[in-house]
C-alpha positions in Angstrom: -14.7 -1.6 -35.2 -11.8 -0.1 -37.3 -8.9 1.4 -36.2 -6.9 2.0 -39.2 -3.8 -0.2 -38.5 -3.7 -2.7 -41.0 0.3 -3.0 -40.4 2.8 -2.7 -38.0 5.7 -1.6 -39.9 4.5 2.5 -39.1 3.9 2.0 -35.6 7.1 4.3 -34.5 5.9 7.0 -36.7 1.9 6.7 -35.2 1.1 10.0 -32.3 0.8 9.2 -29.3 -2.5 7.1 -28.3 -3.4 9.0 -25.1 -3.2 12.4 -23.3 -0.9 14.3 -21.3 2.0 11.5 -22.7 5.7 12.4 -21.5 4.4 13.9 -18.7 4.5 10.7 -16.6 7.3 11.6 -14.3 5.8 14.7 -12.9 2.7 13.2 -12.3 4.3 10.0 -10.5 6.5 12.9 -8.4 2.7 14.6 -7.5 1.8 11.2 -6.3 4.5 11.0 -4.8 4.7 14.1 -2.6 0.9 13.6 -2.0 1.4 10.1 -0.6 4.0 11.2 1.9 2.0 14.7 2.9 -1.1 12.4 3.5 1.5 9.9 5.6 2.6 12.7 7.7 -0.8 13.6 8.0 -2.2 11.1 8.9 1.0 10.3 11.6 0.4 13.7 13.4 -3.5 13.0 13.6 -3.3 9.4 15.2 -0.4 11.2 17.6 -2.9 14.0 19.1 -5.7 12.1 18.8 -4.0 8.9 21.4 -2.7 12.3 23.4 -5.9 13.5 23.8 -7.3 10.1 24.7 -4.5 9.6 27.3 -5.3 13.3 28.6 -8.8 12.5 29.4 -9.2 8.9 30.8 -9.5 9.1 34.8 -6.5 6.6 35.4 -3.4 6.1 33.5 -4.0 3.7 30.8 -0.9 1.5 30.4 0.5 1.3 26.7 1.4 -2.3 25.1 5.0 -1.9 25.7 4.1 -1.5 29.4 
């Protein structure tokens, strides 16, 4: 396999070697935002889903701080 580098003396004039380069910081930002969305998320699920559990057991189940 070739790539057609036989020196290293060009290499700040070569393109660049994948897609969608310079556009790192906006998609680290996406990721961002999406991790903390799916945090939230995920927060407000486990809250009404222990609230509903709570609601529905017979006797009052005693929490680990308790």
């Amino acid at each position: 396999m070739n790539t057609g580098i036989t020196s290293l003396a060009k290499l700040p004039e070569m393109a660049e070697v994948y897609p969608f380069a310079g556009y790192e910081p906006l998609f680290s930002i996406i990721a961002l935002v999406f991790f903390v969305a799916f945090i939230f998320k995920q927060i407000a699920m486990d809250k009404a889903f222990h609230e509903e559990m709570i609601d529905h057991t017979p006797e009052a189940i005693a929490t680990p701080a308790e």
